[in-house]
C-alpha positions as CSV (number, residue, x, y, z in Angstrom):
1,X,-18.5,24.3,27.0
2,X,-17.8,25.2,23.3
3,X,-18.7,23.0,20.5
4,X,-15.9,21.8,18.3
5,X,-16.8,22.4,14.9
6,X,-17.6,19.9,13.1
7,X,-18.2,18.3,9.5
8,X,-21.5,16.6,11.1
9,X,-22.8,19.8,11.8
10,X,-25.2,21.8,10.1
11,X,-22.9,24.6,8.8
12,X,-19.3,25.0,10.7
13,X,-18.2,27.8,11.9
14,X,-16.0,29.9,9.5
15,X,-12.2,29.2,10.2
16,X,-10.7,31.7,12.4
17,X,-8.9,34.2,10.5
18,X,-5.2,33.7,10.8
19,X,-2.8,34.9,13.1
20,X,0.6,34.7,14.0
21,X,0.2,32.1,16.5
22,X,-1.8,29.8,14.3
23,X,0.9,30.4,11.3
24,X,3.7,29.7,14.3
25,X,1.3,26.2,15.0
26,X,1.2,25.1,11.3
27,X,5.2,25.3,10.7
28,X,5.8,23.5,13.6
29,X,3.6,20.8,12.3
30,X,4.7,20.8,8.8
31,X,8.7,20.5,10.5
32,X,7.3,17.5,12.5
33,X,5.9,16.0,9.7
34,X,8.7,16.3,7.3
35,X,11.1,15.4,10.6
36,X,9.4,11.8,10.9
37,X,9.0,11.2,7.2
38,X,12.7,11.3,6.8
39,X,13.4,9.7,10.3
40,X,11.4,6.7,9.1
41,X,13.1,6.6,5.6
42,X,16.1,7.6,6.5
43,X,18.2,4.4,6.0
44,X,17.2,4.3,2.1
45,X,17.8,8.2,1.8
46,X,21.8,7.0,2.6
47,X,22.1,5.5,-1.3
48,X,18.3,4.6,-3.1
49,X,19.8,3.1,-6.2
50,X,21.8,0.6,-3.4
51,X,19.8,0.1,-0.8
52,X,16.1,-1.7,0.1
53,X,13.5,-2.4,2.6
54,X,15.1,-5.0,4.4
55,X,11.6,-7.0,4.7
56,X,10.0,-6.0,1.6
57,X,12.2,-5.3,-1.5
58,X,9.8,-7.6,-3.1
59,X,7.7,-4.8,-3.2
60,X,10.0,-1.9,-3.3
61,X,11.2,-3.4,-6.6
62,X,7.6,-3.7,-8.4
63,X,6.7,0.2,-7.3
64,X,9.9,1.0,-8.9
65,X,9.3,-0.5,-11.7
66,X,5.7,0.3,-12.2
67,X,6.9,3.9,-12.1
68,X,9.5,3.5,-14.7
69,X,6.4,1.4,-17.0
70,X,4.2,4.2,-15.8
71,X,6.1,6.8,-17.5
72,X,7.3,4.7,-20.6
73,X,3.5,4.2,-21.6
74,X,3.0,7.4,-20.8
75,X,5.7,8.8,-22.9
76,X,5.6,5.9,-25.8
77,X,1.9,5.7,-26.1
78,X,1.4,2.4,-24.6
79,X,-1.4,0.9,-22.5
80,X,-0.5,2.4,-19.4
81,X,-3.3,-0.5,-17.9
82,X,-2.2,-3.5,-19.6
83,X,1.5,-4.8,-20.8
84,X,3.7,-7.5,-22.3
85,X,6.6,-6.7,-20.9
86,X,6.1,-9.3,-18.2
87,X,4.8,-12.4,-17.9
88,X,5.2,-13.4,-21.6
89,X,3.9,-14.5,-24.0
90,X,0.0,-13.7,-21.6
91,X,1.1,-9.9,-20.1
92,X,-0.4,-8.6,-17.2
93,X,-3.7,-6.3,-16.6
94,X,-2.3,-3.7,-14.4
95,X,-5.5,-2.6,-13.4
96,X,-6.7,-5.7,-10.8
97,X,-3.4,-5.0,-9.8
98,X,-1.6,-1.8,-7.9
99,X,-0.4,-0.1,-10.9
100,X,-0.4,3.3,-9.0
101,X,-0.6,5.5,-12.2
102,X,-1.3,8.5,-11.5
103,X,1.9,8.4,-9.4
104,X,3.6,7.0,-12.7
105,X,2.2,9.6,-14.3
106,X,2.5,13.0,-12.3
107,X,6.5,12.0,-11.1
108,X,7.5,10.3,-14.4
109,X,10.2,13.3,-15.4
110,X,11.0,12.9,-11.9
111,X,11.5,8.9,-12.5
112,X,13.8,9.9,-16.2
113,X,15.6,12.5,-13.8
114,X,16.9,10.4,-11.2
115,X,16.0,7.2,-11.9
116,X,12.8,4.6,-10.4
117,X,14.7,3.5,-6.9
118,X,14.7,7.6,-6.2
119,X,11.7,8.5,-7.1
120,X,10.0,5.6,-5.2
121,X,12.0,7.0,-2.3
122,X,10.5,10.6,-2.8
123,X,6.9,9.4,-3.2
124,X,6.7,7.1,0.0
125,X,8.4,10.8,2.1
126,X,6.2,12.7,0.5
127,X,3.1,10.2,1.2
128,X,3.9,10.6,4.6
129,X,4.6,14.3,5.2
130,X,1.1,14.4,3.4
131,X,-1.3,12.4,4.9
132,X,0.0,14.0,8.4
133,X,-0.7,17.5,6.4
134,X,-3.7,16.7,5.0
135,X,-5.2,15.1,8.5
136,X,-4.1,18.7,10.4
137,X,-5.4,20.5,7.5
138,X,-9.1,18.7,8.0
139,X,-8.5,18.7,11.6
140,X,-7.6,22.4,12.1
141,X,-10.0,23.7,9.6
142,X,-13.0,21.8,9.9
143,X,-13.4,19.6,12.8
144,X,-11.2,21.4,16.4
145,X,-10.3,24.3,16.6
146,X,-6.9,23.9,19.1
147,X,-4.4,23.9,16.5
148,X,-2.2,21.5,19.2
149,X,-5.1,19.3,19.3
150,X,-5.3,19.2,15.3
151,X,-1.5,18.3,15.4
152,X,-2.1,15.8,17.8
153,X,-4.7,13.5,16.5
154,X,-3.4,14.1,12.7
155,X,0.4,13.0,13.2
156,X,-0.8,10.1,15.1
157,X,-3.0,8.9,12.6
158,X,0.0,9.8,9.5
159,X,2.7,7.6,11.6
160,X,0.4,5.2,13.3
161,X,1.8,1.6,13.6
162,X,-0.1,0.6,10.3
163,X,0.9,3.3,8.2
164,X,4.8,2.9,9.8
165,X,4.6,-0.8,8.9
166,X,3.3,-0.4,5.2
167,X,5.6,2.5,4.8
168,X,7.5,-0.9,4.1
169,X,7.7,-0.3,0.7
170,X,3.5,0.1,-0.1
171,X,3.1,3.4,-1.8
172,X,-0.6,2.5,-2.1
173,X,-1.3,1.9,1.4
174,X,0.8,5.2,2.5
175,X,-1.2,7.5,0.4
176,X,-3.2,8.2,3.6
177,X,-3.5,11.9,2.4
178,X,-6.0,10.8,0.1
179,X,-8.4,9.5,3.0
180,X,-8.8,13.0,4.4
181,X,-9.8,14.6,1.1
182,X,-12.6,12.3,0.3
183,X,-13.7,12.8,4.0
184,X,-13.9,16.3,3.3
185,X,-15.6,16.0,-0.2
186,X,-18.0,13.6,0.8
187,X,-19.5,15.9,3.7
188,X,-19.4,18.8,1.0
189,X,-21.8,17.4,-1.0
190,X,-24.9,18.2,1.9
191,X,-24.0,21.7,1.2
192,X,-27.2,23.5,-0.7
193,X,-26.4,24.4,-3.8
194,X,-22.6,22.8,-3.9
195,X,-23.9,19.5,-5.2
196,X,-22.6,19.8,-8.7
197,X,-19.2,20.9,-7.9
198,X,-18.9,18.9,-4.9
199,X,-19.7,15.6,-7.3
200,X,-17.4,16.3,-9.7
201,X,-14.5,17.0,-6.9
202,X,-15.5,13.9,-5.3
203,X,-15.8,12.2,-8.5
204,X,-11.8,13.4,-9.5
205,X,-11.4,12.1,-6.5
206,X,-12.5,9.0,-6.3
207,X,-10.8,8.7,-9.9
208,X,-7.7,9.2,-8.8
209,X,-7.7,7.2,-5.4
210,X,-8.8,4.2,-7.6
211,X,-5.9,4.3,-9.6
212,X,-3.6,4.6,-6.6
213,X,-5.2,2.7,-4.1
214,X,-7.9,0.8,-5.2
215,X,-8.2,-1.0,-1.6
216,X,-8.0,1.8,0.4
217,X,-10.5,3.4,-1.7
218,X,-12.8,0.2,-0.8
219,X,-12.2,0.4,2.7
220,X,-12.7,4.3,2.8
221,X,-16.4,4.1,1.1
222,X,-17.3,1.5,3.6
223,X,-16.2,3.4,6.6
224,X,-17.8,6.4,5.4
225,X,-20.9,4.5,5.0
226,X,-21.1,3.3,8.8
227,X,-20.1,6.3,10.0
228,X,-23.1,8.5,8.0
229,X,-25.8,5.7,8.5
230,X,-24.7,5.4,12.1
231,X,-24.6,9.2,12.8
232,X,-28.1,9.7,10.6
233,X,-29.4,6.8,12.9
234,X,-29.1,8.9,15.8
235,X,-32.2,11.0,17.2
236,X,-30.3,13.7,17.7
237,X,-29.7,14.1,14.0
238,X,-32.1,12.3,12.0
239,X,-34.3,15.4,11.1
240,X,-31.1,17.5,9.6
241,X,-29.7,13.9,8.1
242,X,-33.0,13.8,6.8
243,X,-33.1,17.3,5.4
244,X,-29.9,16.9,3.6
245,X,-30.6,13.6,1.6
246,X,-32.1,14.7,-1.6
247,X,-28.8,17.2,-2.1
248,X,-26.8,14.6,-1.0
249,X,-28.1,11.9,-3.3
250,X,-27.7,14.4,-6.2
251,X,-24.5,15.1,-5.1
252,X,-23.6,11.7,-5.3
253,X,-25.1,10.7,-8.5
254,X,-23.1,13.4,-9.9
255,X,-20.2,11.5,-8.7
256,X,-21.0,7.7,-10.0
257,X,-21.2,9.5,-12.9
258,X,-17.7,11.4,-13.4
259,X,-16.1,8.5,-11.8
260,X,-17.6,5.9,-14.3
261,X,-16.7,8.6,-16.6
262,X,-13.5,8.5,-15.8
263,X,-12.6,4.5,-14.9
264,X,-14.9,2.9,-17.3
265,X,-12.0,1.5,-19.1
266,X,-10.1,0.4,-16.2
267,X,-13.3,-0.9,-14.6
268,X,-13.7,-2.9,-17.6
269,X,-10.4,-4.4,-17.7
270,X,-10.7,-5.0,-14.1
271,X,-13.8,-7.0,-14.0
272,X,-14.0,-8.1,-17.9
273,X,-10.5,-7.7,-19.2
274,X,-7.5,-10.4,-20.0
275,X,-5.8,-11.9,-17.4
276,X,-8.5,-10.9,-14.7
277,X,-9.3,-13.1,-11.8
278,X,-11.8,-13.0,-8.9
279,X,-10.5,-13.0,-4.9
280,X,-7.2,-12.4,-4.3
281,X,-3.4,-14.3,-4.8
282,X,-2.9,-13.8,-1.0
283,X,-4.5,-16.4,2.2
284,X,-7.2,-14.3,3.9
285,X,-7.0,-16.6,6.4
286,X,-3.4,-15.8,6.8
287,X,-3.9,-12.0,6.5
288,X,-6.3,-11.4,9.8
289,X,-5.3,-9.7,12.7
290,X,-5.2,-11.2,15.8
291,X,-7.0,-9.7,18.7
292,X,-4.0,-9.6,20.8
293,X,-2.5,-7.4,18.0
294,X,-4.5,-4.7,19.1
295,X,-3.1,-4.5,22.6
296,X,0.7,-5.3,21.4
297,X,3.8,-2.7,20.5
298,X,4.8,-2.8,16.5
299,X,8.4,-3.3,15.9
300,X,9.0,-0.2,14.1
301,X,8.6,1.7,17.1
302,X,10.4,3.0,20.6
303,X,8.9,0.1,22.4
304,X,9.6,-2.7,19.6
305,X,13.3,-1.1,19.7
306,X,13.9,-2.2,23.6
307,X,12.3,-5.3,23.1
308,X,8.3,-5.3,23.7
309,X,7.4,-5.4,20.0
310,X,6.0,-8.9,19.0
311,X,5.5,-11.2,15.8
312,X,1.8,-11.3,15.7
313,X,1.3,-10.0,11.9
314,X,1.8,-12.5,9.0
315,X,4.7,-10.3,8.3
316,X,6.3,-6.9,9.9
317,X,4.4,-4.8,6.8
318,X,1.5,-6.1,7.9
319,X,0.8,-5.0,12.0
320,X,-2.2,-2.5,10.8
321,X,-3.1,-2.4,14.8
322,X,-0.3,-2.8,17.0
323,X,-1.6,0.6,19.6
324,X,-0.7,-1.2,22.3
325,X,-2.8,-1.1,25.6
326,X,-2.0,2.0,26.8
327,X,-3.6,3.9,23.9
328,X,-6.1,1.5,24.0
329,X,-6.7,2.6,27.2
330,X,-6.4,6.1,26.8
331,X,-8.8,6.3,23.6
332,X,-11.6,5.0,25.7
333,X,-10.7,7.4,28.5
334,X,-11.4,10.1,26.1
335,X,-14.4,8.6,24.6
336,X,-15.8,8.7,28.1
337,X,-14.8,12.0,28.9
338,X,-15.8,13.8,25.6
339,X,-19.4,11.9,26.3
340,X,-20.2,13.2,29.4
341,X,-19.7,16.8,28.3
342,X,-21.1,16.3,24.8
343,X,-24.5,17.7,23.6
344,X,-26.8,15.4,21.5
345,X,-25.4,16.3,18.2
346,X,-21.7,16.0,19.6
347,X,-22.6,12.6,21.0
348,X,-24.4,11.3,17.4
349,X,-20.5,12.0,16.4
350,X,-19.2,10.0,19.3
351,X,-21.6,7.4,18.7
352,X,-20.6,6.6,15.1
353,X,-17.0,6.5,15.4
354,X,-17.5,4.3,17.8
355,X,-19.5,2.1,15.4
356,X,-17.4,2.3,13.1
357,X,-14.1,1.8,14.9
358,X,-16.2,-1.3,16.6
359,X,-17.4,-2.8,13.5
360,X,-14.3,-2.5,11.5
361,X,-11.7,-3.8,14.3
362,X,-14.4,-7.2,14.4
363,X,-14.3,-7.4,10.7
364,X,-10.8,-7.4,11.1
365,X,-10.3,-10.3,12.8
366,X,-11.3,-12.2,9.8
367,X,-13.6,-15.0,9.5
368,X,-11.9,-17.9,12.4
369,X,-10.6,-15.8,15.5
370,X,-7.1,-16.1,17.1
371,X,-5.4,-14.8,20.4
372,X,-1.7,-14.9,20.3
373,X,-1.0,-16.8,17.2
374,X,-3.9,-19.3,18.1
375,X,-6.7,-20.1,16.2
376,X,-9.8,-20.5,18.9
377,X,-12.0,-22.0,16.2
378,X,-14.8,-18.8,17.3
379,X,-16.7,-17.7,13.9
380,X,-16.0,-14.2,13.4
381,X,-18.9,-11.5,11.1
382,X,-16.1,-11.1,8.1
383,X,-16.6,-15.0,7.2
384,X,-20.4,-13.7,6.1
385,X,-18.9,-11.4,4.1
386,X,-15.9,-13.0,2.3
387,X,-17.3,-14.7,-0.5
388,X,-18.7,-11.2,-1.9
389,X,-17.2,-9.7,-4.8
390,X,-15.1,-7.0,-3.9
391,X,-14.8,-8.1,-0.3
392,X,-13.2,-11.3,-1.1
393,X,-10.5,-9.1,-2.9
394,X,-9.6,-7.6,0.7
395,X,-7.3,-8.4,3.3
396,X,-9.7,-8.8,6.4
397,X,-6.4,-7.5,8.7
398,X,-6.4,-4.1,6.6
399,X,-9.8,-3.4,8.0
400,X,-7.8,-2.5,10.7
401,X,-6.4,0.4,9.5
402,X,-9.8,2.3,9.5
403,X,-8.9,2.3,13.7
404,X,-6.4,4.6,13.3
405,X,-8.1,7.7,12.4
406,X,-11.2,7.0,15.0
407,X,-8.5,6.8,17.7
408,X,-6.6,9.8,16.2
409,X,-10.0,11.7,16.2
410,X,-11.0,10.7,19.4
411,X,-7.1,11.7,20.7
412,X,-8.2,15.5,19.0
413,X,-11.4,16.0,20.6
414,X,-10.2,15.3,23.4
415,X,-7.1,17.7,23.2
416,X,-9.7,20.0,21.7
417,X,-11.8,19.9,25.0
418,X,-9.2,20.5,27.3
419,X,-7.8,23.7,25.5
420,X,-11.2,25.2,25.5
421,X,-12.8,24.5,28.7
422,X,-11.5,26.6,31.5
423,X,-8.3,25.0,32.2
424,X,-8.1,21.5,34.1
425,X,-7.2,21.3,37.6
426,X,-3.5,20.7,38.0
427,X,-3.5,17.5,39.3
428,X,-6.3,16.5,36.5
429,X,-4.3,17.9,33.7
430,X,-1.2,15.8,34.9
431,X,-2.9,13.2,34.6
432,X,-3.8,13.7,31.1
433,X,-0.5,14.3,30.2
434,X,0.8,11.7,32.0
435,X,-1.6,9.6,30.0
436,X,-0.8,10.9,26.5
437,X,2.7,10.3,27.4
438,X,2.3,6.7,28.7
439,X,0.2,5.6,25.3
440,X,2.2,7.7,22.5
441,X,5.8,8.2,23.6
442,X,6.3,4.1,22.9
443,X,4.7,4.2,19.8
444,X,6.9,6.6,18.2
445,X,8.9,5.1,14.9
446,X,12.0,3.9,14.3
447,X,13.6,4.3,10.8
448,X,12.9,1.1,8.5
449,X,15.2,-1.6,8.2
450,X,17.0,-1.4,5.3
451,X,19.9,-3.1,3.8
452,X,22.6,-3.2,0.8
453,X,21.0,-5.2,-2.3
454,X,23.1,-5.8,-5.4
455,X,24.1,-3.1,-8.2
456,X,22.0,-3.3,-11.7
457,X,24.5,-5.0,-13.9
458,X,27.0,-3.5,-16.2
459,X,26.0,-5.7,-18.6
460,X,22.7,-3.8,-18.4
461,X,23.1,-0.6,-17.0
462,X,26.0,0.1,-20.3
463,X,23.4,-1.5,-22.8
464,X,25.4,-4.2,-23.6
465,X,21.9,-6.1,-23.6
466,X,20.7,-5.0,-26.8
467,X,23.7,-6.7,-28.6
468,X,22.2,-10.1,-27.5
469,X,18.1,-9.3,-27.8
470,X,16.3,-8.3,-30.5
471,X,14.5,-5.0,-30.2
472,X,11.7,-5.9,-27.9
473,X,13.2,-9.7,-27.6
474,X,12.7,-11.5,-24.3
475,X,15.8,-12.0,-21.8
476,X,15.0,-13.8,-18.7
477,X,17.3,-13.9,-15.5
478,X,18.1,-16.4,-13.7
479,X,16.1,-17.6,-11.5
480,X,13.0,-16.0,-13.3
481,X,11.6,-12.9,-11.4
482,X,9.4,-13.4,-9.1
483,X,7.9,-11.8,-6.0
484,X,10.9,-13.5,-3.8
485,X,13.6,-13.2,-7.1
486,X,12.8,-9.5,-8.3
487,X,15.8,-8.7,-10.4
488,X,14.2,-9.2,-13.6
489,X,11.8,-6.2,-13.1
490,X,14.7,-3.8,-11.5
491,X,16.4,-4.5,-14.4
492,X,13.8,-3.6,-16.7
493,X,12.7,-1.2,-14.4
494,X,16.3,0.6,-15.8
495,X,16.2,0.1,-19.4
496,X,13.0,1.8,-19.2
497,X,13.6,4.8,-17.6
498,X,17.2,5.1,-19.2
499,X,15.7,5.2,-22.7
500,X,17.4,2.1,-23.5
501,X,14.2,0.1,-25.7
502,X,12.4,-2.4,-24.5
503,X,13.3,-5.9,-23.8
504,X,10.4,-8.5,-22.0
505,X,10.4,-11.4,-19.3
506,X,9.3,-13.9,-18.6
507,X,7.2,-14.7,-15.4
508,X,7.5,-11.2,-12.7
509,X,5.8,-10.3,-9.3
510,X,2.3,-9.9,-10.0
511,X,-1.1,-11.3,-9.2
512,X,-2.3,-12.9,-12.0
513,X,-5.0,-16.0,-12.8
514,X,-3.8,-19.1,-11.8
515,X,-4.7,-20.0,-8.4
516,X,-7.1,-22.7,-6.9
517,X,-11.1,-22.1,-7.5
518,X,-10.1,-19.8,-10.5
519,X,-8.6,-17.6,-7.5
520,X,-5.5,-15.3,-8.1
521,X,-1.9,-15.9,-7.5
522,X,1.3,-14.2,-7.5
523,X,3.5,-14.3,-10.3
524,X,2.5,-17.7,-13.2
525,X,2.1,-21.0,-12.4
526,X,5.7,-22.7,-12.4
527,X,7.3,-24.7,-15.3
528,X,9.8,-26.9,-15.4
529,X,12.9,-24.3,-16.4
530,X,12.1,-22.1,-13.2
531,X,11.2,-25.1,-11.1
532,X,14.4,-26.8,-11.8
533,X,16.2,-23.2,-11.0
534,X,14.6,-22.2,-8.3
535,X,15.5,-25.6,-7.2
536,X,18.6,-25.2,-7.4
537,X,19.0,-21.4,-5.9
538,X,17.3,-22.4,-3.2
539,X,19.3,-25.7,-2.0
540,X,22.4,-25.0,-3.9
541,X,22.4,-28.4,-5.4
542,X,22.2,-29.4,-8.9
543,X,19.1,-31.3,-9.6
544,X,19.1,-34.4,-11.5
545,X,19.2,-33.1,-15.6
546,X,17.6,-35.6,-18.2
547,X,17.0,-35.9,-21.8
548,X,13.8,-35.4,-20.5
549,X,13.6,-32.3,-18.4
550,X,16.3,-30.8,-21.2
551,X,13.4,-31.0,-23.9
552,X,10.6,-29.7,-21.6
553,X,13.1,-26.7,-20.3
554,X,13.3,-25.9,-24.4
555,X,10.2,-26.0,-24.4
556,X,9.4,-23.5,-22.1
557,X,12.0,-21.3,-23.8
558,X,10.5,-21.7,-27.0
559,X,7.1,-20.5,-25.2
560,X,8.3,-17.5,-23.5
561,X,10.3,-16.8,-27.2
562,X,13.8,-16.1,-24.6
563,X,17.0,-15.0,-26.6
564,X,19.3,-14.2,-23.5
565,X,19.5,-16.5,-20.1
566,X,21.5,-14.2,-17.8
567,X,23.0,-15.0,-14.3
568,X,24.5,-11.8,-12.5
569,X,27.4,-12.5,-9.7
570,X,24.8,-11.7,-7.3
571,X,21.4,-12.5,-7.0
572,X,18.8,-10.7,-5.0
573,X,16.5,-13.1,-3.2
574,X,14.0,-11.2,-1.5
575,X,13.1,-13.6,0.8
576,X,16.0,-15.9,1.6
577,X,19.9,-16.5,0.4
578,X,20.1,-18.1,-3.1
579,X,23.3,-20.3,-4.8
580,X,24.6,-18.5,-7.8
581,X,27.1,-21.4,-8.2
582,X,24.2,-23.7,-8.0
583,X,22.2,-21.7,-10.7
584,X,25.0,-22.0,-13.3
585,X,26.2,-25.5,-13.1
586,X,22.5,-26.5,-13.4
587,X,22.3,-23.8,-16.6
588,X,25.3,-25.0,-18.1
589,X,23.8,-28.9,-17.9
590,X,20.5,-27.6,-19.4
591,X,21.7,-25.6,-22.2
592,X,25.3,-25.5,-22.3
593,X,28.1,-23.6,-20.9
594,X,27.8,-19.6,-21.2
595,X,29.8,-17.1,-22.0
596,X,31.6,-14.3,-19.5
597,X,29.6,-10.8,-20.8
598,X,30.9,-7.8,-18.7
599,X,29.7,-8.7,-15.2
600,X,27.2,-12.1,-16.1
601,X,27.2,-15.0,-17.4
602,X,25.2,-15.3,-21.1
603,X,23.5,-18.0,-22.8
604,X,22.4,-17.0,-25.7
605,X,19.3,-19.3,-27.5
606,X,19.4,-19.1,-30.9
607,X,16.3,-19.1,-32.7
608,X,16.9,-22.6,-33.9
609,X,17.5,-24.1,-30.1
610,X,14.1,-22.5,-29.5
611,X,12.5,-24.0,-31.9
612,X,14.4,-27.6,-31.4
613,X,11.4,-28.8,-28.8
614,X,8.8,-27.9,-31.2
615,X,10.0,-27.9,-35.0
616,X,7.8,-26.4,-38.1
């Protein structure tokens, strides 16, 4: 039997030289791949300044705005790392957050062209289409040589459940393409000679996947780190890992240092800087996967659309396994098969993807396991592990995600094997296909749920704004924006990339200090203003106003420095339905009754209110 090429090998074999075929093979996986990018997007692609991800426009609404802050530091000279803008009079340090700047950066004539709700809409498709191109490309090149069985294993990994599910709004977490890359890179550095260049790729790299995906980048490093010490383990290739260590190490000192180079401001602001925190604002506990996960449909698929899908994820962005048993099945059918016909060196490969699929679908499970929404109380590896910096940053269920690629592999060498051995009995190869079939056709997406959210207001979109805020003033919605009440940022998000001037808010969706054991937490902790309004979104009842909570709501206006309280018509709660009657009879009781501005109701706070809690 052939060997596969592979980047565990000593040297690969050259690529075969093109030919007509080949070319014929690669367009039909570049059509596929642009196909299901805009199959899964295609309900925003009907209106993107209209319509969101019906179970995260939360999120939607912070990528668009960080890409419309993105390119107004960029193009005003700001810190692209660290802004005011929200969460005032503190700010927010972008970079222990997703600020995804280089995505800020490289599309921000794209964001001034067509506006941020577009643009996010162009970067998730184009995440997509490239992590699936970038897989085939590593695949086909480097690793098989059947060009089906590189399309195979590389658009199963690019629309896997997990990548499907955070295609729900995540641009970080769809950036698969960058996975491949540092795969590739990584191995380059063993080659004599290429140590130098290959450091200072992989350290450009690494750069640029910290500033887009800082997790992912995490998660990558570790799984490349089982997945070498395994396969160096190994007798079969302990003598070449051996051989290639000292290049390697140089290789890699070349890259700590262009990547310190290159983050050792944002390292700094992450670890050292203002408003940092340690751990994360979201439960780990929550965020685990659950081991039936692993056997269950997702709901963005063929088998969640008739039905078999299931609510086992802490939320439907979050089902980073979901294969369902069939696959499961199917990848350890192949596993078998490509072992028994593997030489040594094949099977060190073999044996550390399984390691490492192994190790991280444990890990995954978190620290306490559960079965079907249970907890059984069993102590899992990850609960050694969380209280580590770094690791106690991470989601344990986003571990997860490293499965994906070892099944996708697997699900290529196998296809690989049975294009280049002399072909399969009939009944044999039936039952292959029959097999494939049974474990992929169900998981094959189903466009995103998306839904109508409301309009920017005139009283923003025409400017009327800067007629009631100073240049750089603060005007805060109502309710204040935060991760479940997101307007405030969208509407920023506008002015911004409309060349309109700045105007800054109070509170916003990000993870800031705040939380329990000096832990993290989304958005500030409350005051009484946005308790009382949030209050009264929420239940649509006005809550009992005194003198009382009338001086301590002034007060919290004369901290945040507001000049406009707006309430649009509509509200967009993220979440859940909120009272916009509700909102302004308790705003009128608190400060007054408003005036009718274009299309939303306006108090203005004169410097002088402001200042009534707290004279000079």
């Amino acid at each position: 039997m052939p060997t596969s090429p592979t980047l565990a090998a000593d040297q690969p074999p050259a690529a075969a030289p093109a030919t007509g075929r080949s070319r014929r093979a690669d367009l039909i996986v570049v059509l596929f791949a642009v196909a299901l990018a805009l199959w899964v997007t295609s309900g925003l692609w009907r209106d993107p300044n209209s319509r969101a991800i019906t179970v995260n426009s939360s999120d939607q609404a912070l990528f668009e705005w960080l890409l419309a802050f993105g390119g107004h530091a960029l193009t005003h000279g700001e810190n692209p790392l660290f802004t005011d803008l929200v969460n005032v009079p503190d700010g927010v340090n972008l970079a222990v957050n997703t600020s995804i700047t280089v995505y800020a950066a490289v599309f921000a004539p794209l964001t001034y062209l067509i506006g941020p709700p577009a643009t996010f809409l162009v970067i998730l498709t184009l995440n997509l289409v490239a992590t699936a191109l970038a897989w085939y490309w590593l695949l086909s090149r480097h690793l098989v040589r059947s060009r089906l069985a590189a399309g195979v294993g590389a658009l199963f990994i690019a629309y896997s459940p997990g990548m499907v599910a955070h295609a729900n709004a995540h641009l970080n977490w769809t950036a698969g393409w960058l996975v491949p890359l540092l795969t590739w890179a990584v191995f380059a550095l063993r080659r004599p000679g290429r140590w130098l260049r290959g450091g200072i790729t992989l350290g450009v790299l690494v750069a640029v996947a910290f500033s887009i995906a800082a997790e992912g980048l995490f998660f990558t490093a570790l799984a490349l780190g089982v997945f070498l010490a395994a396969w160096a383990l190994h007798p079969a290739r302990r003598a070449q890992a051996r051989a290639a260590l000292p290049t390697f190490l140089r290789g890699l000192g070349v890259t700590a240092l262009v990547a310190g180079a290159l983050l050792a401001y944002p390292l700094w602001l992450h670890f050292a800087g203002p408003q940092r925190f340690h751990g994360t604002g979201f439960d780990a506990v929550i965020h685990s996967e659950d081991i039936a996960a692993f056997g269950a449909y997702p709901q963005r698929s063929l088998a969640g659309a008739v039905g078999l899908g299931t609510t086992l994820a802490p939320n439907p962005t979050e089902e980073n396994s979901f294969f369902g048993l069939p696959l499961l099945l199917l990848a350890v059918a192949c596993f078998v098969a490509l072992w028994r016909r593997a030489d040594p060196g094949r099977r060190a490969t073999l044996a550390a993807l399984s390691v490492t699929g192994g190790l991280f679908t444990v890990l995954s499970w978190g620290s306490l396991a559960k079965w079907g929404g249970r907890r059984t109380g069993q102590l899992l590896p990850f609960g050694v592990l969380d209280d580590l910096p770094v690791v106690n940053a991470a989601l344990p269920s986003r571990l997860a995600l490293v499965v994906a690629p070892v099944i996708g592999l697997l699900l290529a060498y196998a296809v690989d094997q049975l294009r280049a051995d002399p072909p399969p009995r009939r009944g044999v190869a039936a039952a292959w296909g029959l097999g494939f079939a049974a474990a992929l056709l169900p998981l094959l997406p189903t466009p995103l749920a998306t839904s109508v959210r409301p309009p920017v207001p005139e009283f923003i979109t025409a400017g009327t704004w800067r007629q009631h805020v100073s240049p750089g003033g603060v005007l805060t919605p109502l309710p204040l924006t935060l991760d479940v009440t997101p307007d405030g940022q969208r509407w920023q998000a506008y002015a911004l990339a409309h060349r309109q001037g700045e105007f800054r808010i109070p509170a916003g969706f990000f993870l800031g200090p705040g939380g329990p054991d000096g832990r993290g937490r989304i958005g500030p902790p409350p005051r009484t203003f946005d308790t009382l309004m949030d209050q009264a979104g929420q239940t649509g009842l006005v809550p009992i106003i005194t003198e009382g909570s009338i001086q301590l709501c002034l007060a919290d206006l004369r901290h945040w420095g507001v000049e406009a309280v707006v309430l649009p018509d509509e509200v967009h709660g993220a979440k859940y339905d909120l009272d916009e009657d509700a909102l302004r009879r308790t705003a009128t009781a608190l400060l007054g009754p408003p005036r009718r501005v274009d299309d939303v109701w306006l108090w203005e706070v004169p410097a002088a209110r402001r200042d009534e809690a707290h004279p000079r």
